[in-house]
Structure formats: C-alpha cells, structure tokens
C-alpha positions as semicolon CSV with decimal commas, in nm:
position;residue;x (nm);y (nm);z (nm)
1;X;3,775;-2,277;15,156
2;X;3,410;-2,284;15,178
3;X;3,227;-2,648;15,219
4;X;2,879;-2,738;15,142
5;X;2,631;-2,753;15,369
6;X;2,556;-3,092;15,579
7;X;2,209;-3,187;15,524
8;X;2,098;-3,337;15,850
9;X;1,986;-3,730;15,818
10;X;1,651;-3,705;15,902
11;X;1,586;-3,418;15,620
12;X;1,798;-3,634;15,400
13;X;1,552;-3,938;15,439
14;X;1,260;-3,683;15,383
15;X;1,378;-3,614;15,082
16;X;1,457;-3,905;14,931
17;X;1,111;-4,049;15,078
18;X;0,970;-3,751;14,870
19;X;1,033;-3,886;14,532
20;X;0,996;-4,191;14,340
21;X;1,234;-4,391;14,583
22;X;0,962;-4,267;14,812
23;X;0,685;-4,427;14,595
24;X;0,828;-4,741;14,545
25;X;0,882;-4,794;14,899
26;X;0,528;-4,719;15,024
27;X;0,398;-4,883;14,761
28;X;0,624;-5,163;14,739
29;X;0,542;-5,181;15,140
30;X;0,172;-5,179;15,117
31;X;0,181;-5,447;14,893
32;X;0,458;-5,632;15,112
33;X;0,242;-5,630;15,454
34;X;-0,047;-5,801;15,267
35;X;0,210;-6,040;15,053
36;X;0,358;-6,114;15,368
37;X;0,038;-6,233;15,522
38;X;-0,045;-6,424;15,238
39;X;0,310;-6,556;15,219
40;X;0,205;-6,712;15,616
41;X;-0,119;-6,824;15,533
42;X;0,037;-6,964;15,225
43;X;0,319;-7,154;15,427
44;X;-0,004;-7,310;15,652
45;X;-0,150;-7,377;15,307
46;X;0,098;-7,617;15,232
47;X;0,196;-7,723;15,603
48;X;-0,207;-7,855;15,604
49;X;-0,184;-8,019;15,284
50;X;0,191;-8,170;15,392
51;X;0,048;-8,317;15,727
52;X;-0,369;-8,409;15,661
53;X;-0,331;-8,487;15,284
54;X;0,011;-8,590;15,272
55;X;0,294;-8,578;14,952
56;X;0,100;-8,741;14,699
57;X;-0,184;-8,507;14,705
58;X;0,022;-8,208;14,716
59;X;0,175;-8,387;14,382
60;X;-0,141;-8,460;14,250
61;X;-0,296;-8,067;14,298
62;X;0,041;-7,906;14,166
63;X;0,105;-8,144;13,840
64;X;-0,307;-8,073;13,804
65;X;-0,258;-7,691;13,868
66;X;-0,003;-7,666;13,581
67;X;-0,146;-7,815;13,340
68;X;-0,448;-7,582;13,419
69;X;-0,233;-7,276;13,376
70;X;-0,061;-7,390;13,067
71;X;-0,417;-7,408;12,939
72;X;-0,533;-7,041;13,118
73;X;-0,262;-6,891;12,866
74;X;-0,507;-6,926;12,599
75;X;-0,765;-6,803;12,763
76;X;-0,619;-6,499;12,882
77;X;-0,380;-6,399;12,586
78;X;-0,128;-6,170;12,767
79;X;-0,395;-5,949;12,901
80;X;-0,314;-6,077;13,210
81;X;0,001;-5,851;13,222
82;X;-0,101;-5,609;12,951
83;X;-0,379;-5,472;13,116
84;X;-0,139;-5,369;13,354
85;X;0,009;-5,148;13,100
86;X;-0,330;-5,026;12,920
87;X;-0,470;-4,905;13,286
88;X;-0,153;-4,762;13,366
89;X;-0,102;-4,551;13,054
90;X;-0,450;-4,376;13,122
91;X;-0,460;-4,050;13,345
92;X;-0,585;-4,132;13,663
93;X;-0,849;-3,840;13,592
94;X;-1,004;-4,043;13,339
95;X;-1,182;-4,318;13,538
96;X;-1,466;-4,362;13,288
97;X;-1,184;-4,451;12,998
98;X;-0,991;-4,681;13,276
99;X;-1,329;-4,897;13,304
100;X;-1,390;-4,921;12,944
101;X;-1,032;-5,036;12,910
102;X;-1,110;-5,291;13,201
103;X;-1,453;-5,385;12,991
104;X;-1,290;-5,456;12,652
105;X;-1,001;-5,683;12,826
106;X;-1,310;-5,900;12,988
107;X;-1,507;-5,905;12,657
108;X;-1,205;-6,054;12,492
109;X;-1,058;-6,286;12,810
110;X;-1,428;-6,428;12,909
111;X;-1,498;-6,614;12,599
112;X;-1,121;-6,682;12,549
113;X;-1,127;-6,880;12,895
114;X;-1,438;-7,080;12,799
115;X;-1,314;-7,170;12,446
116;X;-0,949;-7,277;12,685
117;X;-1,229;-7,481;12,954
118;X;-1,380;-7,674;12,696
119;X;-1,062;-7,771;12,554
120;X;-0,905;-7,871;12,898
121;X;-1,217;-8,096;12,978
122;X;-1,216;-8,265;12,675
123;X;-0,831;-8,334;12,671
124;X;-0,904;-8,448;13,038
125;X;-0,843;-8,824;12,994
126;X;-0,618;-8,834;12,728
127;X;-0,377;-8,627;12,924
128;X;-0,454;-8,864;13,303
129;X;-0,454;-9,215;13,143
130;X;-0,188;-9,159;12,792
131;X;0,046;-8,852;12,864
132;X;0,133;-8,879;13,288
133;X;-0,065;-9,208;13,294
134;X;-0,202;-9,054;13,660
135;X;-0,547;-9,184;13,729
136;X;-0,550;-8,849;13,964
137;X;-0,610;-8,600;13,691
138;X;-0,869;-8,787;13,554
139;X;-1,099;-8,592;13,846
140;X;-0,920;-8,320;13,916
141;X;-0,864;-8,164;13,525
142;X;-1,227;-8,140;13,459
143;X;-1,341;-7,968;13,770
144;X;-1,038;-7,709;13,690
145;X;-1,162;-7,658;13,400
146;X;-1,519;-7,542;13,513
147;X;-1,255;-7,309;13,682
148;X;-1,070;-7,158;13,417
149;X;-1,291;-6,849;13,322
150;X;-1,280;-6,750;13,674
151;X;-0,865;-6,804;13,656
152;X;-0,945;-6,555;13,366
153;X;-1,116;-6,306;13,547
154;X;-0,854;-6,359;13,822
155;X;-0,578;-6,283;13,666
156;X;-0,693;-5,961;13,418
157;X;-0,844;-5,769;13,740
158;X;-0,549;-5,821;13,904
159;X;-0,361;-5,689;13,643
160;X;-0,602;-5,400;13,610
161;X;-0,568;-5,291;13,990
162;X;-0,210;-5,285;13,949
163;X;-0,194;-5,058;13,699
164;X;-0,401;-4,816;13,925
165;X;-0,112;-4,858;14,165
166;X;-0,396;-5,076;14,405
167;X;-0,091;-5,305;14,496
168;X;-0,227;-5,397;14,845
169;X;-0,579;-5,442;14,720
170;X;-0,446;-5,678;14,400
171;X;-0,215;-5,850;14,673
172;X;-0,492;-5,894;14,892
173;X;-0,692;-5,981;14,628
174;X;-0,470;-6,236;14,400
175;X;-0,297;-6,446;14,728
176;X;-0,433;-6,375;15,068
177;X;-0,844;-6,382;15,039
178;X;-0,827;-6,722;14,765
179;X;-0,527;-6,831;15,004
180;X;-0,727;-6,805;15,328
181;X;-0,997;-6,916;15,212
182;X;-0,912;-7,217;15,105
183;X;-0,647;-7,313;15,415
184;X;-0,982;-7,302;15,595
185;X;-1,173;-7,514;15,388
186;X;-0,851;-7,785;15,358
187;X;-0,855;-7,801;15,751
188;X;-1,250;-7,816;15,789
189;X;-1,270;-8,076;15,541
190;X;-0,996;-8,261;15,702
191;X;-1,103;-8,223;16,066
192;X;-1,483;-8,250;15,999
193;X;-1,498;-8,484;15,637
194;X;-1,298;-8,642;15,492
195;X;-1,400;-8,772;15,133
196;X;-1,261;-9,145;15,010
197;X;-1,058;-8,947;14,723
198;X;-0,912;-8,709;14,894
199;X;-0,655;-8,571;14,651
200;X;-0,995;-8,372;14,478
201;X;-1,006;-8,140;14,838
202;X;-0,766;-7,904;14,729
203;X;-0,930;-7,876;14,387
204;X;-1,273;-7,803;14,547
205;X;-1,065;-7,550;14,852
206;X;-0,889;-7,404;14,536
207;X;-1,220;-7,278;14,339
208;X;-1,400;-7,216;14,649
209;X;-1,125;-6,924;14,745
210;X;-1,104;-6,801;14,426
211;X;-1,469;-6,771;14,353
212;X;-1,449;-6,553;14,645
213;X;-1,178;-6,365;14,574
214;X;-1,279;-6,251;14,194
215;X;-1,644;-6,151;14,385
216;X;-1,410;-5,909;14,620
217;X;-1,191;-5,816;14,365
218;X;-1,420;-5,717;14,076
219;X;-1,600;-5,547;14,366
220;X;-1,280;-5,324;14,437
221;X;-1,230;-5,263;14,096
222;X;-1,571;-5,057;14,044
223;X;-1,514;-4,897;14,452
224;X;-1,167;-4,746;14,331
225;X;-1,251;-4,621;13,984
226;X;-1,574;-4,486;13,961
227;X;-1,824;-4,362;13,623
228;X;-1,752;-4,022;13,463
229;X;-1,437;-3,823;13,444
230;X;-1,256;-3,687;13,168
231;X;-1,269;-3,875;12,836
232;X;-0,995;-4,032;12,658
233;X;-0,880;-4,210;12,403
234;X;-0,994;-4,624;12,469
235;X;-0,748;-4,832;12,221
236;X;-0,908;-5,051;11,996
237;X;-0,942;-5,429;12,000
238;X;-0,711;-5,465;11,766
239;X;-0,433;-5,266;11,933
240;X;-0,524;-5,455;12,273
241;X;-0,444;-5,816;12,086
242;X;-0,139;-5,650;11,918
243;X;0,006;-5,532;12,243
244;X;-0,079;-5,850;12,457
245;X;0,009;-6,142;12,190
246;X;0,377;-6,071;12,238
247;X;0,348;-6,048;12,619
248;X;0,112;-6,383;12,609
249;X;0,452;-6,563;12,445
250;X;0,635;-6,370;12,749
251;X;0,373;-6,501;12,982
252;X;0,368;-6,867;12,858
253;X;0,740;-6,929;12,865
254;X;0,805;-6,734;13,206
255;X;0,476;-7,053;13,310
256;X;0,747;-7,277;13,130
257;X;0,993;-7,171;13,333
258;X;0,832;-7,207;13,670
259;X;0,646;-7,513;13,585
260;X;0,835;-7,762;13,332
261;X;1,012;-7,920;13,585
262;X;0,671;-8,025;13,746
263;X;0,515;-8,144;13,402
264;X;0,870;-8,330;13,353
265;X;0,842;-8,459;13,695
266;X;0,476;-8,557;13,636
267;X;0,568;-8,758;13,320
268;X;0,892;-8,929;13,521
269;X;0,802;-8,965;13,828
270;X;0,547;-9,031;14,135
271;X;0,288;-8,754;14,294
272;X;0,503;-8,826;14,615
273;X;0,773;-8,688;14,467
274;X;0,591;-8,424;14,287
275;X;0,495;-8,282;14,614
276;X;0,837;-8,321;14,769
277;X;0,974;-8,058;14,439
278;X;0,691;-7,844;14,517
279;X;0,712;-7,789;14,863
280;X;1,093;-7,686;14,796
281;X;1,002;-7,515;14,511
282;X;0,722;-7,304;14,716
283;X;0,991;-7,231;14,997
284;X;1,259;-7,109;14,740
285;X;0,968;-6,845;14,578
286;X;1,004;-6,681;14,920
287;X;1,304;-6,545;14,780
288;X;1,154;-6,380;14,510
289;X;0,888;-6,210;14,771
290;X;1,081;-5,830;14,745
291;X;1,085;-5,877;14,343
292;X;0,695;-5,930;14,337
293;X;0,656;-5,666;14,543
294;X;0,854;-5,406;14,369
295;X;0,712;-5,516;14,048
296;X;0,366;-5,464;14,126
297;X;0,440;-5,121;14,212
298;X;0,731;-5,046;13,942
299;X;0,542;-5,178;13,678
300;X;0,292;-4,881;13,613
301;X;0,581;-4,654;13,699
302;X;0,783;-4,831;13,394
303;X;0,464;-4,772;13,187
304;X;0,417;-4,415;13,256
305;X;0,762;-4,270;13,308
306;X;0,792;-4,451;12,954
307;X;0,493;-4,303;12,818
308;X;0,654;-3,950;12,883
309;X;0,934;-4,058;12,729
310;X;1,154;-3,941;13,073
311;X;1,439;-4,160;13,028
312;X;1,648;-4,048;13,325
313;X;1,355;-4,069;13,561
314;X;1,285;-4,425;13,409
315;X;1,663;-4,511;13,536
316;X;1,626;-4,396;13,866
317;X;1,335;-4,552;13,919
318;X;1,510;-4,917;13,813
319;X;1,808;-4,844;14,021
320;X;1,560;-4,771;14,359
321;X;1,383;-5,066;14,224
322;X;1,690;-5,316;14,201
323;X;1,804;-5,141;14,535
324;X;1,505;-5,226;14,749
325;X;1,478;-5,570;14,596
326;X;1,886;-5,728;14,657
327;X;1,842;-5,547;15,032
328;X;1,492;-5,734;15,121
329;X;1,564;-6,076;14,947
330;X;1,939;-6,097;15,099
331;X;1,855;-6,250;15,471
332;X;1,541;-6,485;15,308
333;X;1,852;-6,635;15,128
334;X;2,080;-6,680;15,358
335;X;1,834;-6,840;15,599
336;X;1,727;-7,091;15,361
337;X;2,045;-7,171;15,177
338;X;2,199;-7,235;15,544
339;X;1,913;-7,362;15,741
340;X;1,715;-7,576;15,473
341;X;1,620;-7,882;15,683
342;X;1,521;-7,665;15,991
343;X;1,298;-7,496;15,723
344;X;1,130;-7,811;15,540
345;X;1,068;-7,976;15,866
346;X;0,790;-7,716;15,919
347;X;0,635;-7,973;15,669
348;X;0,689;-8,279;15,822
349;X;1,052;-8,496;15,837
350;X;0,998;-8,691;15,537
351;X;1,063;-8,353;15,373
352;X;1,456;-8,265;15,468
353;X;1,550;-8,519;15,275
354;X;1,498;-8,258;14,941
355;X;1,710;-7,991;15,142
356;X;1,991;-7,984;14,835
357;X;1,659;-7,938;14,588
358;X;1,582;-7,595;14,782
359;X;1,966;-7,468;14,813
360;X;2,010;-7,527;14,432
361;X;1,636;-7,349;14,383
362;X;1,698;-7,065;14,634
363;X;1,996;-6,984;14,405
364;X;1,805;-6,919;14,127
365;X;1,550;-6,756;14,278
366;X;1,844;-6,529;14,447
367;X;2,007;-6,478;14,113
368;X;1,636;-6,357;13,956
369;X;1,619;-6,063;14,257
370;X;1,964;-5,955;14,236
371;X;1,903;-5,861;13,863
372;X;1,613;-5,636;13,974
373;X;1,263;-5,625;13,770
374;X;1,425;-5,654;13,414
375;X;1,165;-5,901;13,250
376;X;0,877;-5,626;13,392
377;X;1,094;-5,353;13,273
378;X;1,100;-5,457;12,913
379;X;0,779;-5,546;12,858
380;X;0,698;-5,170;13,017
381;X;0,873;-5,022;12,762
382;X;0,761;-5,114;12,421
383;X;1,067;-5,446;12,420
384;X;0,803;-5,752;12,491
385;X;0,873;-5,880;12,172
386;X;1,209;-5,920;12,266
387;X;1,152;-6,012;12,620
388;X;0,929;-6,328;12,449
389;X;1,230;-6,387;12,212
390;X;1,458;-6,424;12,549
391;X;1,200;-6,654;12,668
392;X;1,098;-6,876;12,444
393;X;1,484;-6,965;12,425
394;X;1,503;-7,000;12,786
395;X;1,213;-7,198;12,766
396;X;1,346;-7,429;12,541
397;X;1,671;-7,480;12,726
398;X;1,461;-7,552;13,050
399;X;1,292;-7,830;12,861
400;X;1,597;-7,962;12,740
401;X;1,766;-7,972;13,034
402;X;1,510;-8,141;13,274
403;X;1,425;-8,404;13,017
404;X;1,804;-8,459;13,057
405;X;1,861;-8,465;13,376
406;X;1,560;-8,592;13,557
407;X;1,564;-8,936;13,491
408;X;1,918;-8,969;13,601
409;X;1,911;-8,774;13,885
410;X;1,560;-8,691;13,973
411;X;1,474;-8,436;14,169
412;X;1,784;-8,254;14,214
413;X;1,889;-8,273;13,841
414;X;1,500;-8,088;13,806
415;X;1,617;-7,802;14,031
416;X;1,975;-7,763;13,827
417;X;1,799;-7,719;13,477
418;X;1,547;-7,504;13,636
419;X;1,812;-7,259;13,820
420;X;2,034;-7,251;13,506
421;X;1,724;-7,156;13,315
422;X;1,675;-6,896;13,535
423;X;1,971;-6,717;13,532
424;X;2,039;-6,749;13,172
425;X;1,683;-6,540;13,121
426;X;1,847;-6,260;13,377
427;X;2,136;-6,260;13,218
428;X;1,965;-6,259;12,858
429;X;1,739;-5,975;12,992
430;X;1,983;-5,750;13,143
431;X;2,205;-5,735;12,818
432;X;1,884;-5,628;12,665
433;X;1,880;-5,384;12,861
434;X;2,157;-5,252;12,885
435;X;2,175;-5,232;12,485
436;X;1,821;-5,029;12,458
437;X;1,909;-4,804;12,752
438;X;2,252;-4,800;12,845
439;X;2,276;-4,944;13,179
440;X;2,266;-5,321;13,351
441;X;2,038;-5,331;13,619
442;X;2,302;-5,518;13,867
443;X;2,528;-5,172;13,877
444;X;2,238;-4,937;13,942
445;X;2,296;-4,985;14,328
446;X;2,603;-4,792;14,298
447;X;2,466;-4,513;14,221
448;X;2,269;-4,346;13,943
449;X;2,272;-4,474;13,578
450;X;2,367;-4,182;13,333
C-alpha cells in the first residue's frame, strides 16, 4: 500500500509562511515589534505619571481624555476606521486615486473636528463644575479641545496607512512617537519644572507628542504613496459618509465600551480612584496587544479578499487570524491573572490594592482575543450596520450595569459590568458571523472553516 509523501518540517513551514498565514504573521510582526515598544514606553508612561504626578492626576488626564474622545467621534465620523477600508479597496498601482481618497477623508474630518472643538470648549464648564463637579476639567477640557482637529488628523492617517498594509509605520506612528514623546516631556517637566497645577502636564505632554506624531505621520503618508499611477475610480462624498456613518455608531459604542466605566467613575467617584481603574484598566489592554496587531494587518486583507468576493480565502485568513491571536495573548493572561500585585507594584504599592479590578478586566480582555478579530471582520465585509446594531446594545447594557453597580461596589463592580459587556459583544458578534458566513471564529483553530 503506497503512502504519501512526508513533507519535511522546514519545507512545511515554507509553505505555509508562503501564503496568507505568511502575511499575517510578518505583518502582524512588524507591527508587533513597534507595538511592543510602544507598549514599554507606554508602561513608563504611566509608571511616571503613577510616581511624579501621583493617582489623582492620572484620574484627572483619563476622565479628561474621554470625554475628549467621546467628542472626537463627531469630528471624525467613522472615517477613522473607514478609511481603512476605502485605501484598502484601491489597487496598490493606483497611488494617485489612494491620495485623493486620503484628500476627500481630510476635507470632510478637518472641519468636522473644529465644528467638535468648538463645541467641547464651550461645554467646558458646564461639564467640570455641573456634570463631574471636578474643578480639574475646567483647565484641562479646553486645551483638549484646541487638540481635537489634530486627534482628527491622527486618527484618519492612521487609518489610511493601514489600509496600505503600513502597520509598523501606523504603529509607530499612532503609539510609540506621541507615546515617547510625551514620557519625555512628563519626566523633564517633573525633574526640571514643576507647575503649581500640575494635573494640566499631561495635557500639555499629550498635544506636544501628538503634534509631532501627525507631522511624521502625514509625512509617511506622501513618502509611501507617491503622485501618478493608474487612475481609478475615487468614491464620492456621498458614498464616503454612507459607508462611515454606520461604522461611526460602531466606533462610538466600541469608545462606550472602553470608556463608560471611567465617565461613571468620574460622576461617582474621586480622580484618585479614577487613576487607580485606569492603571488596571491600561495593564489588562496588554491582553488585547496580539488582537491589535492582527487587526491592523487583517483588516485590509478582510477588505480585499471581500472585494473579490473569495469567500474561502476570506475564512482562512480569519482562522490564521484567530490562530495567531489566542497563541500570543495566552501567557500575557496568565501572568497577570496570577501575578496581579507583582504587576501593579511597578506603579507604586498603593496600587495592589485594585489587583481583583485587573483579574476581572484581564478576563474580558482574554475573552475579546480568544474570539479573534470579529468586530474588524464585519465591518470589512459590508455587516457594519449590524456590527453598530451589536453595539449600541452592548453599549447600553455597559451603561446600565456600571450605573448599577458602581456605587455599591465601586471599582470592582466597574470592572464586572465592563467585562460582561465585553463578552456579550463577542458573543453577539460571532453569531453574526457565523449566520452571514457559516463559521464561529472560536472553532477556526481546528482547522479550516468549509
């Protein structure tokens, strides 16, 4: 009886390395060496602002930072992640459409982010002294919003570099140069200067880096995709708003998601406490590391493969996806599910004392990578309406559940809505899924979908 060939290993990795396994991978590890960086310099970030500004500044930045963001939504109307998709869906041969793609998104986002600024600055005190009744934001919200277009401007070239598969240059761009840049100033200023309020120094470090980083990144935008090549079709204004206004719902609740336990702990509670959350919180995102990764590089894969309409190839790709993702993000868990205090004391003592808050966060966040890149997945493939649908509700029960639970049991009843949140958007997600294309994202380890 005759048997098949073996295929010796190392021709067996070659192979696999060949394909889109093989893209994901180098891509996905591109983008992790510079994420990984940023995820260090972003760890001193906070271990600076923990130990020379202490927990109530760290409150006072993060409850200030949301509320910026929840106002950036209107200002960037989905484009941040659609002109992911609108890049991506050009042929790389066509640079000259690619930028006018990348022009029309700025036309619309620049004046969207100043109409957002304006609005921000002018809500400024009624939101310090009536809503969180925190004389903090009373400084820090309007020098955000002088801020906001360049949030803008932030956010849409990042999302235009990924979808020319720049993932190291968009990671480089997005975390580690605005990261760095600021961890500097925050020590300088704390070393050298140190102003009477000094809760506004991370406001200031915050702008500073990403003034710089939009100057690099708009830079390495025009370096990577030069004048000329073939023409193409440019969609119209009309079909740009169309396509991001469902993704901007997507984008908004997914903010809700991350960031209503902060508002909810900003309207119950202290800054000191605020920045004891956050600091867990920003440890339990660690887990979520591989899943940023992959997405940056699956996204525009989604996009095209979709575009082609090759379903089978779109499969694979979300089973090497989901693959790479459970395999990186398994030892960050166990590590900080069974060594939490030996991980927040980085940050000073005071901080163990939250070490349930991260477990029950670092589940979540667990839970989110084991279901693979399902939000980025559907909102690749022509289902961000429904994606937003899954959201808003998810949204809604997040809300729900921390005004419920915070004021009886603080911070930890913050991290149980949030988790619960979380995983009911996977699950939501995946069942989406699974109904539009016949497979759940948490068997596609096992081998390929059919």
């Amino acid at each position: 009886m005759s048997s098949s060939p073996v295929v010796p290993i190392p021709r067996r990795i070659t192979r696999l390395l060949r394909g889109d396994l093989g893209e994901l991978i180098r891509g996905a590890s591109s983008f992790a060496i510079v994420q990984f960086l940023a995820m260090l310099v972003g760890v001193v970030y906070y271990i600076v602002l923990a130990r020379m500004y202490g927990k109530s500044a760290i409150g006072a930045f993060a409850l200030s930072m949301t509320i910026a963001n929840m106002f950036l939504l209107l200002g960037t109307l989905g484009f941040q992640r659609s002109s992911t998709r609108f890049v991506a869906a050009v042929p790389k041969e066509q640079t000259g459409t690619r930028r006018t793609v990348y022009h029309r998104v700025v036309v619309v986002v620049l004046p969207a982010s100043l109409i957002a600024a304006a609005l921000l600055y002018l809500a400024s005190p009624w939101l310090s002294h009536s809503v969180f009744r925190k004389e903090e934001l009373a400084f820090t919200l309007p020098v955000l919003a002088f801020g906001l277009p360049l949030l803008g401007l932030h956010a849409v070239t990042r999302g235009a570099l990924l979808g020319i598969k720049r993932v190291a240059d968009a990671s480089a761009f997005s975390s580690l140069i605005p990261t760095s840049v600021a961890t500097i100033a925050l020590f300088l200023a704390a070393t050298l200067w140190m102003p009477a309020k000094m809760f506004m120094m991370p406001i200031y470090a915050h702008i500073l880096g990403l003034a710089v980083a939009v100057a690099v990144g708009v830079f390495i935008w025009y370096l990577r995709v030069p004048p000329g090549g073939d023409a193409g079709e440019v969609p119209s204004y009309g079909e740009l708003l169309r396509v991001s206004a469902p993704m901007m719902i997507t984008a908004s609740m997914h903010l809700l998601l991350n960031w209503t336990d902060t508002l909810m702990l900003g309207y119950f509670r202290d800054t000191a406490e605020i920045g004891e959350y956050r600091v867990a919180f920003r440890i339990a995102v660690l887990n979520g590391f591989a899943l940023t990764a992959v997405n940056s590089i699956s996204n525009p894969k989604f996009a095209e493969t979709h575009a082609a309409k090759d379903i089978p190839r779109l499969r694979r790709i979300a089973r090497d996806a989901t693959r790479i993702v459970m395999l990186v993000s398994l030892p960050v868990f166990l590590v900080t599910v069974f060594a939490p205090k030996f991980v927040l004391g980085f940050f000073g003592a005071e901080f163990k004392s939250v070490a349930p808050v991260l477990v029950v966060l670092c589940i979540g966040k667990f839970f989110s990578a084991c279901c693979g890149p399902v939000g980025s997945f559907l909102n690749m493939t022509g289902q961000q309406a429904p994606m937003g649908r899954i959201m808003v509700v998810s949204a809604i029960m997040n809300a729900i559940l921390n005004f419920l639970l915070i004021p009886k049991f603080g911070l930890i009843g913050a991290a149980v809505a949030t988790t619960i949140s979380t995983i009911a958007w996977n699950l939501a997600a995946t069942l989406r899924v699974y109904r539009t294309h016949g497979f759940l994202f948490w068997f596609t380890f096992r081998g390929t979908p059919k």
